[in-house]
C-alpha positions as CSV (number, residue, x, y, z in Angstrom):
1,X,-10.0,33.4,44.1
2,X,-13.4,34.3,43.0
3,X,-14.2,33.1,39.7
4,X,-18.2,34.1,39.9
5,X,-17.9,36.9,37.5
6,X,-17.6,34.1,34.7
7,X,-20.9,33.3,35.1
8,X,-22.1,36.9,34.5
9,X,-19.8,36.9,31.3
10,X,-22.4,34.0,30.4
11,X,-20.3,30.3,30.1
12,X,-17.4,28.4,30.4
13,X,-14.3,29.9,30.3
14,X,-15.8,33.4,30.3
15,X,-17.0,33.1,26.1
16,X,-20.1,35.0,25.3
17,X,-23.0,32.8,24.8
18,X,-23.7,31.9,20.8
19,X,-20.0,33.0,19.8
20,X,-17.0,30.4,18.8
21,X,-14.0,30.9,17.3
22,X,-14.0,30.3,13.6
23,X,-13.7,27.1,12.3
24,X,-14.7,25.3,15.3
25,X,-18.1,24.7,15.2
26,X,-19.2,21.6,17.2
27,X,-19.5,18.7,15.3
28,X,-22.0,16.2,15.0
29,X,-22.4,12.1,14.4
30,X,-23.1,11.4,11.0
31,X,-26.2,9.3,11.4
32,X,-25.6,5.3,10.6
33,X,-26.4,4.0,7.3
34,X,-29.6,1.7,7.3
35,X,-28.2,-1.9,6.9
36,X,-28.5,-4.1,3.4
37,X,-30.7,-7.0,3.1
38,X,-29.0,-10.3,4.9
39,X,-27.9,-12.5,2.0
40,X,-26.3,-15.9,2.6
41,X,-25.1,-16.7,-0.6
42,X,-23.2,-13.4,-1.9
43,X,-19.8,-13.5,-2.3
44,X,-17.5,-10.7,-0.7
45,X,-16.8,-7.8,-2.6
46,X,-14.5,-6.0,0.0
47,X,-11.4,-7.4,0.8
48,X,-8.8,-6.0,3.7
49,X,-5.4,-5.9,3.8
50,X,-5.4,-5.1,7.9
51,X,-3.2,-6.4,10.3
52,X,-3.7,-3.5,13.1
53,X,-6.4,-5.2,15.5
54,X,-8.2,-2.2,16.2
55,X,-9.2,-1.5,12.5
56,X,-9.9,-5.2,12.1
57,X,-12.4,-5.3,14.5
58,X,-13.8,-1.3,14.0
59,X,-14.1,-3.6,10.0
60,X,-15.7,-6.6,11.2
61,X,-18.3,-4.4,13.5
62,X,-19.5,-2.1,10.9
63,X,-19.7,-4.5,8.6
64,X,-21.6,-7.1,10.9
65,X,-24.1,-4.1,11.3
66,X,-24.8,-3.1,8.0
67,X,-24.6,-7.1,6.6
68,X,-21.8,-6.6,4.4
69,X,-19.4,-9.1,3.8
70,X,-15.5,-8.2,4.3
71,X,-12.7,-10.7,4.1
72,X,-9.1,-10.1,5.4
73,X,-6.3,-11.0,3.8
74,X,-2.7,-11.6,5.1
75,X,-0.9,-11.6,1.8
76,X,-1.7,-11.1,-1.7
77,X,-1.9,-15.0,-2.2
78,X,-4.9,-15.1,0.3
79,X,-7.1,-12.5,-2.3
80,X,-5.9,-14.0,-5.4
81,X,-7.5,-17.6,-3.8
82,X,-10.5,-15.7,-3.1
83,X,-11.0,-14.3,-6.4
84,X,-10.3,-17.7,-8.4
85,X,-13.3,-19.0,-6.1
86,X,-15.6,-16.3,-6.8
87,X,-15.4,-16.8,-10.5
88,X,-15.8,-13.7,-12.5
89,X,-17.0,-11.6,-9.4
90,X,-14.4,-9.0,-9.5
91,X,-14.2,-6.9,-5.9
92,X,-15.3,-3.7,-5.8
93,X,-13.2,-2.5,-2.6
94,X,-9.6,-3.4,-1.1
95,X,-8.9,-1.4,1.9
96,X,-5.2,-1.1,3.0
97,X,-3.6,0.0,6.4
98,X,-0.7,1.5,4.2
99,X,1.7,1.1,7.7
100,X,0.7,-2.9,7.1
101,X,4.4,-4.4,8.0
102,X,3.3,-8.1,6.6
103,X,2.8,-7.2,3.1
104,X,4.1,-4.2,1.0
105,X,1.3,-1.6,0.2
106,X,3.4,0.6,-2.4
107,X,4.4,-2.7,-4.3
108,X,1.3,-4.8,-4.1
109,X,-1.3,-1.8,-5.2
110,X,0.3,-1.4,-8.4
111,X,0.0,-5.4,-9.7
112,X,-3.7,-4.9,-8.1
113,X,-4.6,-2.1,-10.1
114,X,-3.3,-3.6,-13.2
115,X,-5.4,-7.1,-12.7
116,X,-8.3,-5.0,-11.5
117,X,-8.8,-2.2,-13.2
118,X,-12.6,-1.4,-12.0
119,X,-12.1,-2.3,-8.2
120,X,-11.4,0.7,-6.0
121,X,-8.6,0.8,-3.3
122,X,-8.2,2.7,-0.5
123,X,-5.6,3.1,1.8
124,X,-5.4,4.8,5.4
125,X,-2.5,6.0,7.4
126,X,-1.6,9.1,9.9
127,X,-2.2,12.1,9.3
128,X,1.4,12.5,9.4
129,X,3.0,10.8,6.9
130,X,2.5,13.2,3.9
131,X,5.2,11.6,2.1
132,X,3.8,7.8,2.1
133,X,0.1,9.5,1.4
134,X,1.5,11.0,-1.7
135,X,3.6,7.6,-2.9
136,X,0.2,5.8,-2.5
137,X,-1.6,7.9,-4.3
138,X,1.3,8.0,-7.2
139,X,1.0,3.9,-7.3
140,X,-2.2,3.4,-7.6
141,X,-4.5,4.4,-4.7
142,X,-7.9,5.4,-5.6
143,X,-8.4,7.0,-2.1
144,X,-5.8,7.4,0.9
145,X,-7.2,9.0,4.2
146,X,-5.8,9.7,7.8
147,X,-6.9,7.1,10.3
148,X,-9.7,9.4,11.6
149,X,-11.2,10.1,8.2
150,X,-11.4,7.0,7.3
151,X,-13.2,5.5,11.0
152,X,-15.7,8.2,10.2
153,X,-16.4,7.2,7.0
154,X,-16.1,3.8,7.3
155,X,-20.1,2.4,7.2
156,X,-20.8,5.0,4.0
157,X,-17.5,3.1,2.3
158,X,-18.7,-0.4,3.4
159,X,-22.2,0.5,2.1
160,X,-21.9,1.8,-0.9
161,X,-19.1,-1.0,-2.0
162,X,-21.3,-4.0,-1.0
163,X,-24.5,-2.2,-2.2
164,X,-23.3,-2.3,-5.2
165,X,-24.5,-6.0,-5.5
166,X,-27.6,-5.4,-4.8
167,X,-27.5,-2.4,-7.3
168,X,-26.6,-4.9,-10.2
169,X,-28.9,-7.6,-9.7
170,X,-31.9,-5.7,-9.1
């Protein structure tokens, strides 16, 4: 079959040149944030609660890029050792991956909340599960996004939270 006349019609898939459905205009990279100055001696101010070993190392490589310090945590022991050693540092981030099956999201972001009442959390999930987006945000979740939402916007979230350090003592 002869499918030349596409090409007269002026594209792929016979669409007129300039013309696209509605609400699907191509997207584009966001560009990367500019890294913070390397400092050796800053505490971390974002914590993780991520067990899922893509996330951990999307984390660790954004955060090795833009020099920001991000610890991981297996159980809310592991934080509350972290915080005792950095004094009256309080964190100003703790991500979750609310389908974390070591620890219990809904139950732990509550006592969090309540000790740290300035520190942000954020949890991410799929864009599927409504229901556990809505509990988080009911116990205490600052911020809950899909998986993809949240990879995107990942170096913005990293940078602004351990900016914020710089912010304060400057």
């Amino acid at each position: 079959m002869d499918h030349s006349y596409r090409a007269a019609m002026g594209g792929k898939n016979g669409s007129r040149p300039g013309r696209q459905r509605p609400g699907f205009a191509p997207s584009y990279a966001q560009p990367e944030p500019d890294p913070l100055p390397n400092r050796d001696d800053a505490n971390s101010r974002i914590f993780a609660f991520v067990d899922d070993l893509f996330f951990l190392a999307k984390i660790q490589e954004t955060a090795r890029k833009l020099n920001v310090k991000v610890e991981f945590c297996k159980a809310e022991k592991d934080l509350t050792d972290r915080l005792k050693e950095n004094g009256e540092e309080k964190p100003s981030l703790i991500i979750f991956d609310l389908n974390n099956n070591s620890i219990k999201p809904l139950s732990l972001v509550p006592k969090l909340k309540s000790k740290l009442k300035k520190t942000s959390i954020i949890g991410f999930l799929s864009h599927v599960q409504g229901d556990l987006k809505q509990k988080a945000h009911e116990v205490g979740c600052d911020m809950v996004l899909p998986r993809s939402a949240f990879s995107q916007n990942l170096p913005q979230l990293l940078r602004r939270h351990g900016a914020q350090e710089e912010e304060t003592a400057g």
